[in-house]
N, CA, C and O atoms as a printed pandas DataFrame, in Angstrom:
     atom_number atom_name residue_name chain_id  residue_number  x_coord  y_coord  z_coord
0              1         N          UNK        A               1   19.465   -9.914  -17.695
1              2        CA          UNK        A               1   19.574   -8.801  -16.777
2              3         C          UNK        A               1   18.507   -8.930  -15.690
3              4         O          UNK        A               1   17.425   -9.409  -16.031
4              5         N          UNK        A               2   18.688   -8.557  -14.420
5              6        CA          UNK        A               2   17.912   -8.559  -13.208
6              7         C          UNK        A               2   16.859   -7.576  -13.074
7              8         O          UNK        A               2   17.005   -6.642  -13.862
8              9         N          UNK        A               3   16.208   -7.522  -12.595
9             10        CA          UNK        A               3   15.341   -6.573  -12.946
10            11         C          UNK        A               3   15.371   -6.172  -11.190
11            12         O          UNK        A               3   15.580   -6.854  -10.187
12            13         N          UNK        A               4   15.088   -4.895  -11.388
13            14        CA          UNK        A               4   15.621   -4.175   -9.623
14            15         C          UNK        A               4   13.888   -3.884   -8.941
15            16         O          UNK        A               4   13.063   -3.016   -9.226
16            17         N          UNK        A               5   13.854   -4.710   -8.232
17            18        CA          UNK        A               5   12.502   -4.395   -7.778
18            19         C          UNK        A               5   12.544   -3.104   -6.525
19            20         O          UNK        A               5   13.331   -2.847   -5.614
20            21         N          UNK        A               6   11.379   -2.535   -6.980
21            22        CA          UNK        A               6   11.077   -1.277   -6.063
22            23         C          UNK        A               6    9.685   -1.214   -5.279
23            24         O          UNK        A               6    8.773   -0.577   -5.806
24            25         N          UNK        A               7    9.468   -1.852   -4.024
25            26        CA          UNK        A               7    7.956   -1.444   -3.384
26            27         C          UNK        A               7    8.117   -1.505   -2.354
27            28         O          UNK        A               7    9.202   -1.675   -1.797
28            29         N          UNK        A               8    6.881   -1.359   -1.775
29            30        CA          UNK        A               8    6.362   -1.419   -0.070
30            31         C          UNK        A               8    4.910   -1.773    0.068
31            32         O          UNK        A               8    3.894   -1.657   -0.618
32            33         N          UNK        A               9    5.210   -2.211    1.138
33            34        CA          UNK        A               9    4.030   -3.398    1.443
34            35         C          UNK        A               9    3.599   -2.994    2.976
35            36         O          UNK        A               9    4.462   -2.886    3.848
36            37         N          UNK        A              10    2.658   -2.848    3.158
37            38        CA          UNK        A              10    2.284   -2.662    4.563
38            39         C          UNK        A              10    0.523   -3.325    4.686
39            40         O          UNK        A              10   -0.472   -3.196    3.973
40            41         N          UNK        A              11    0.819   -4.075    6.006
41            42        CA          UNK        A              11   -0.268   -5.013    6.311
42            43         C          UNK        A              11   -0.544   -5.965    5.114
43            44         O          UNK        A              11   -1.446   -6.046    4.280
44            45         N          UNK        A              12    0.271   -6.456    5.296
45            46        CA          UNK        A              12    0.156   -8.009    4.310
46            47         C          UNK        A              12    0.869   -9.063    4.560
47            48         O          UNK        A              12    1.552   -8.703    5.519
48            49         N          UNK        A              13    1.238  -10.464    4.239
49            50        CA          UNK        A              13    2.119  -11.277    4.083
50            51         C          UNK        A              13    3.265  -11.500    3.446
51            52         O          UNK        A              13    3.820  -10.595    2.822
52            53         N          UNK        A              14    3.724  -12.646    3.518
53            54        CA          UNK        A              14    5.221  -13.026    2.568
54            55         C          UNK        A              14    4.411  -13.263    1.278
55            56         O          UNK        A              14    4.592  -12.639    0.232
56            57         N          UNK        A              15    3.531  -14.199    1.460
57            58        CA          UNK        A              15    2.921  -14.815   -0.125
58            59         C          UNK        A              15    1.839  -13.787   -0.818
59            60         O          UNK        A              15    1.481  -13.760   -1.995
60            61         N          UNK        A              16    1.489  -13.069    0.119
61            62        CA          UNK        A              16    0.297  -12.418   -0.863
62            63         C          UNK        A              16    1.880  -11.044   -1.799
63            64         O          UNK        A              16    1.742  -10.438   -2.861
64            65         N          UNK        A              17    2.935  -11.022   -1.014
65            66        CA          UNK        A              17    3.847   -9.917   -1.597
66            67         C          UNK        A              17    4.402  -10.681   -2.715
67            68         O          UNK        A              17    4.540  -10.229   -3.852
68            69         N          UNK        A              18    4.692  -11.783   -2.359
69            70        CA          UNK        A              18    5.246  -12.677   -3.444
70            71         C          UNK        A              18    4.224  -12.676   -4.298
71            72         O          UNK        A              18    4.661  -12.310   -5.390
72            73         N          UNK        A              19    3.065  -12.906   -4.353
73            74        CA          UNK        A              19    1.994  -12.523   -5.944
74            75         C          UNK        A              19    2.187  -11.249   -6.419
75            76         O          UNK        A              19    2.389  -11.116   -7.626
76            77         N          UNK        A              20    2.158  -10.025   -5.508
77            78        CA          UNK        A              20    2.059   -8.800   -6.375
78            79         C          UNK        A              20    3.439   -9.047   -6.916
79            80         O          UNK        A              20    3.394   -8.847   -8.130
80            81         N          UNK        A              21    4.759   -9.430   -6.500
81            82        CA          UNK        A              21    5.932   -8.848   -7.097
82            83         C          UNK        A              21    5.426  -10.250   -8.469
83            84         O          UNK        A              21    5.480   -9.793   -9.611
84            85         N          UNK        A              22    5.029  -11.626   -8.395
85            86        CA          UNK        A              22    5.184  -12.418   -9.728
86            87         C          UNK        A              22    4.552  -11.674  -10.603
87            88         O          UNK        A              22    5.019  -11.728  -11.741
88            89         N          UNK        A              23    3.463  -10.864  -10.411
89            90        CA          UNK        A              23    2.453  -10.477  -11.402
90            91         C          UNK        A              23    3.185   -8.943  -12.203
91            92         O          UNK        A              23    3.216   -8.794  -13.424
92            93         N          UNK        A              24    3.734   -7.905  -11.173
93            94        CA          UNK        A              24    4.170   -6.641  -11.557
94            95         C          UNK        A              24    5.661   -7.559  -12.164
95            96         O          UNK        A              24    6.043   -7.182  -13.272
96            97         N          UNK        A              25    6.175   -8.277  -11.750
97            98        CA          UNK        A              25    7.625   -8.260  -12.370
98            99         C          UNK        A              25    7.945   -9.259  -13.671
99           100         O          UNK        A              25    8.876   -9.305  -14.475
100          101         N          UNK        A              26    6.499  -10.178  -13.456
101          102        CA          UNK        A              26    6.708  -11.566  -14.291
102          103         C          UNK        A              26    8.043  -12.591  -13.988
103          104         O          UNK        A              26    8.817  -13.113  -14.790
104          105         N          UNK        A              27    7.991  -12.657  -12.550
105          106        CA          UNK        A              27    9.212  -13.609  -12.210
106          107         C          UNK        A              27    8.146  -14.863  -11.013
107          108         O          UNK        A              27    7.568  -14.696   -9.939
108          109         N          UNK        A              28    8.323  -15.972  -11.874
109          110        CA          UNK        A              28    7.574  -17.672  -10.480
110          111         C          UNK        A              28    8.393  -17.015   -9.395
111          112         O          UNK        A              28    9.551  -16.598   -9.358
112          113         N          UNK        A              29    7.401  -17.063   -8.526
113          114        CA          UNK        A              29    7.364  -17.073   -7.255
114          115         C          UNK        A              29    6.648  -18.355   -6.441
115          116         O          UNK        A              29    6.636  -18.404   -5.211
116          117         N          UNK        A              30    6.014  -19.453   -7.355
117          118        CA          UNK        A              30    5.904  -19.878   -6.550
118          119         C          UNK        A              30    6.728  -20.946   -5.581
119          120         O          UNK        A              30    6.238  -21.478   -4.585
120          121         N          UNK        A              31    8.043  -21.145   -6.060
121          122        CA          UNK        A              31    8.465  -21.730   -5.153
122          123         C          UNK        A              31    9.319  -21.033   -3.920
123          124         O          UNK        A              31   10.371  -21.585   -3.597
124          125         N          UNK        A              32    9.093  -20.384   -3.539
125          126        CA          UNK        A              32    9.945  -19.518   -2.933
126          127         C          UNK        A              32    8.793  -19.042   -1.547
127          128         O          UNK        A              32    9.115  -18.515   -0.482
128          129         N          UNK        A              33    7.198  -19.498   -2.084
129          130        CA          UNK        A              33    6.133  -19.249   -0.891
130          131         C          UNK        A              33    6.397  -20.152    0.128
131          132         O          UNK        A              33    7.171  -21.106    0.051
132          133         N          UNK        A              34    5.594  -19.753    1.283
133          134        CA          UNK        A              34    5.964  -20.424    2.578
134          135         C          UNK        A              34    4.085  -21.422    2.724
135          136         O          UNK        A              34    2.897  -21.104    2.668
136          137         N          UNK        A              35    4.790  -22.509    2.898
137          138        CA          UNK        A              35    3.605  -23.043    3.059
138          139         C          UNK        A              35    2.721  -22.613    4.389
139          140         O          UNK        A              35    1.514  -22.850    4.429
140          141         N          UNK        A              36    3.289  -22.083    5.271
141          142        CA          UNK        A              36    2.229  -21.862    6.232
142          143         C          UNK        A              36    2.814  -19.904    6.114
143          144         O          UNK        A              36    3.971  -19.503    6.239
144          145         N          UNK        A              37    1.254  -18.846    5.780
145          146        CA          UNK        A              37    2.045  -17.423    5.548
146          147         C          UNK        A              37    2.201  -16.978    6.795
147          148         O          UNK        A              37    1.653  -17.486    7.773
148          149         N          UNK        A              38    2.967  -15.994    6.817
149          150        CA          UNK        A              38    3.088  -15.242    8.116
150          151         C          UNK        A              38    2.751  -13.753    7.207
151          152         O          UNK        A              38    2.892  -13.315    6.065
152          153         N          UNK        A              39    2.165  -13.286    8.671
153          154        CA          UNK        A              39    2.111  -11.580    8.273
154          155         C          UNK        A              39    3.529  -10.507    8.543
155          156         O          UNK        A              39    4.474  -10.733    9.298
156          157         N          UNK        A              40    3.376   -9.646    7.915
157          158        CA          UNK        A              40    4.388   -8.693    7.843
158          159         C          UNK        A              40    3.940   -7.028    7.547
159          160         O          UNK        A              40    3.482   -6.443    6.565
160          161         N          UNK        A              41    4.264   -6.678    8.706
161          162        CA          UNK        A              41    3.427   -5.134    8.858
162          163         C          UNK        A              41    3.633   -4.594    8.473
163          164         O          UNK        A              41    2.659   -3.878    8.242
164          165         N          UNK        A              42    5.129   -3.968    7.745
165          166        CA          UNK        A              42    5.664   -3.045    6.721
166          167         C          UNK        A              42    7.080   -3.627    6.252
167          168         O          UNK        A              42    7.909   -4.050    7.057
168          169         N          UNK        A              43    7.297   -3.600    4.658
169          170        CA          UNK        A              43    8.577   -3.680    4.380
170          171         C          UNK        A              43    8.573   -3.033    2.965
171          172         O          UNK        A              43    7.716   -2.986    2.082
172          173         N          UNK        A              44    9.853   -2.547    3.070
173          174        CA          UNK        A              44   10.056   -1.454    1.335
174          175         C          UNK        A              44   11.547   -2.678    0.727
175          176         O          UNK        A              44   12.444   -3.183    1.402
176          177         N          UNK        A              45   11.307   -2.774   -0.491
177          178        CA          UNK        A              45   12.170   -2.648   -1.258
178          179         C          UNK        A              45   12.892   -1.605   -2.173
179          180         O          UNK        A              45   12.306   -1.494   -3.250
180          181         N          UNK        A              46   13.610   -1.087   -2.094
181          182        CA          UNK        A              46   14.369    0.013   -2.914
182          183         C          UNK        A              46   15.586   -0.350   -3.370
183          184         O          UNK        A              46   16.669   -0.267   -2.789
184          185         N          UNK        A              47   15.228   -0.935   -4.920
185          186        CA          UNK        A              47   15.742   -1.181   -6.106
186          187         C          UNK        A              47   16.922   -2.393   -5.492
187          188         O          UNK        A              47   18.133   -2.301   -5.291
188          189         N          UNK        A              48   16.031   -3.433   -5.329
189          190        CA          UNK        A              48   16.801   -5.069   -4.838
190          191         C          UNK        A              48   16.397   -5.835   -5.701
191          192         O          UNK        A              48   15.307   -5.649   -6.243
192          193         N          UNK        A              49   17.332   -7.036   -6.062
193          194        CA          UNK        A              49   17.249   -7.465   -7.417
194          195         C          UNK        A              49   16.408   -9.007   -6.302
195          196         O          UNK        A              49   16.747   -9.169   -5.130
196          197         N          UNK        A              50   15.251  -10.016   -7.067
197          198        CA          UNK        A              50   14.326  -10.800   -6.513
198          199         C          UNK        A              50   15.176  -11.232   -5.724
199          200         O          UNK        A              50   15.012  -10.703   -4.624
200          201         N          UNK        A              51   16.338  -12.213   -5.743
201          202        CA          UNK        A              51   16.944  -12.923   -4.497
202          203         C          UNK        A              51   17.103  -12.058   -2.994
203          204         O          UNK        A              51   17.064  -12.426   -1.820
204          205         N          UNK        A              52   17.274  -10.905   -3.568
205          206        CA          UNK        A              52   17.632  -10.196   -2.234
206          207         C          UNK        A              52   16.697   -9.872   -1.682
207          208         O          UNK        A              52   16.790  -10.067   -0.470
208          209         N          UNK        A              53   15.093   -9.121   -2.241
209          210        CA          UNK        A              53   14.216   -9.243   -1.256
210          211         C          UNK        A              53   13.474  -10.468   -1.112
211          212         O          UNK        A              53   12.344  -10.109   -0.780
212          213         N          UNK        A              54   13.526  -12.392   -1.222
213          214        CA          UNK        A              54   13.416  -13.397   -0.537
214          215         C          UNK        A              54   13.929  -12.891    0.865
215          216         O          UNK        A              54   13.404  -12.504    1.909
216          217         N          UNK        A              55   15.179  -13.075    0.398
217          218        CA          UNK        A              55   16.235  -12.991    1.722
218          219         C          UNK        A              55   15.982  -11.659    2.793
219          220         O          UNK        A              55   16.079  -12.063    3.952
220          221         N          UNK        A              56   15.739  -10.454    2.734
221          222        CA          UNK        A              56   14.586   -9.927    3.376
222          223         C          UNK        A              56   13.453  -10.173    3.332
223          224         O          UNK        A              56   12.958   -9.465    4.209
224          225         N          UNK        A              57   12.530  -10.847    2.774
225          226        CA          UNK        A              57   11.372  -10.966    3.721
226          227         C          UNK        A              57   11.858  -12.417    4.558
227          228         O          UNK        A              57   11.255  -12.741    5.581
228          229         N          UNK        A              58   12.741  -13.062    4.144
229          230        CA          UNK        A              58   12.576  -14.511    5.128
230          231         C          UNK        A              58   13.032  -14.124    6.602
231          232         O          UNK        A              58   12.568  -14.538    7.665
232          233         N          UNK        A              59   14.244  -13.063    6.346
233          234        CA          UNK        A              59   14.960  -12.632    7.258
234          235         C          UNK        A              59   13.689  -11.389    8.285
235          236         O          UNK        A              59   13.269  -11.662    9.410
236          237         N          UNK        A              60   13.565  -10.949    8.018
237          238        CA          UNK        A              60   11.897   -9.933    8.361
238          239         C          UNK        A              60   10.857  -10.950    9.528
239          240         O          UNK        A              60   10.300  -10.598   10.568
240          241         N          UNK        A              61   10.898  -12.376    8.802
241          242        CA          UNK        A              61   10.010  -13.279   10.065
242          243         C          UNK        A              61   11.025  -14.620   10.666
243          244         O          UNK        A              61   10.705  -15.598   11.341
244          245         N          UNK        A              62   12.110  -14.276   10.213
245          246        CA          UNK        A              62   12.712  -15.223   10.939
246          247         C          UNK        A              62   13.032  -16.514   10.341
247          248         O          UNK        A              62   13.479  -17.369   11.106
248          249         N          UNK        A              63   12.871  -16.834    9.005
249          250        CA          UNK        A              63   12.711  -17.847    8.130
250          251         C          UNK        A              63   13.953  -18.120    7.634
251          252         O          UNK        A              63   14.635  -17.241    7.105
252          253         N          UNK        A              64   14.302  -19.210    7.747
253          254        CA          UNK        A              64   15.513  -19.652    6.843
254          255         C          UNK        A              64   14.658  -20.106    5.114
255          256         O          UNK        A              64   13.702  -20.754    4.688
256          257         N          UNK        A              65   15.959  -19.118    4.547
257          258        CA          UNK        A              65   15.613  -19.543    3.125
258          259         C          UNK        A              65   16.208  -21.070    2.783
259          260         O          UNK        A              65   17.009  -21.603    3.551
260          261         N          UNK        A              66   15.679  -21.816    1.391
261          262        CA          UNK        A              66   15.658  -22.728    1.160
262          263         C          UNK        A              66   17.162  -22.449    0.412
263          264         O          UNK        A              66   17.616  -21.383   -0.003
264          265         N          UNK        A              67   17.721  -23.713    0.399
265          266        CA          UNK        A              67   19.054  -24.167   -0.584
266          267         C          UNK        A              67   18.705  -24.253   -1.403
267          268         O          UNK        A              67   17.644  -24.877   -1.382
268          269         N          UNK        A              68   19.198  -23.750   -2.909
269          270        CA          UNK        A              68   18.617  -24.475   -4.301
270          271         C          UNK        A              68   19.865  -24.833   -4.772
271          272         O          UNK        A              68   19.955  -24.705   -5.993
272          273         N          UNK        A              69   21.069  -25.323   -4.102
273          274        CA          UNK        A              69   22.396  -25.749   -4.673
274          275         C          UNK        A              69   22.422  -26.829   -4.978
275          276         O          UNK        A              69   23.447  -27.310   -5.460
């Protein structure tokens, strides 16, 4: 089962959000960090299962997400 993540983030990055959600949710994140971070001034999740907020925050700075097919 997915687990529905719920937060908001204001004045922070993609990767430092990606640690709080690995640590509060217990899901690797690390491949999914951006090697170079970008900042991101506010974003909420309300109850999105992990793939979907990648895909908003990549979408948030403009980032194409990676293929894992």
């Amino acid at each position: 089962m997915n687990r529905l993540i719920v937060e908001s983030y204001r004045n922070s990055s993609i990767n430092k959000i990606l640690d709080d959600i690995s640590k509060k949710y217990t899901i690797d994140t690390s491949k999914d960090k951006l090697s170079k971070d970008i900042d991101i001034e506010e974003i909420k999740f309300k109850y999105r299962t992990y793939s979907e907020c990648i895909k908003i925050l990549y979408k948030s700075v403009g980032a194409l997400p990676i293929d894992r097919t």
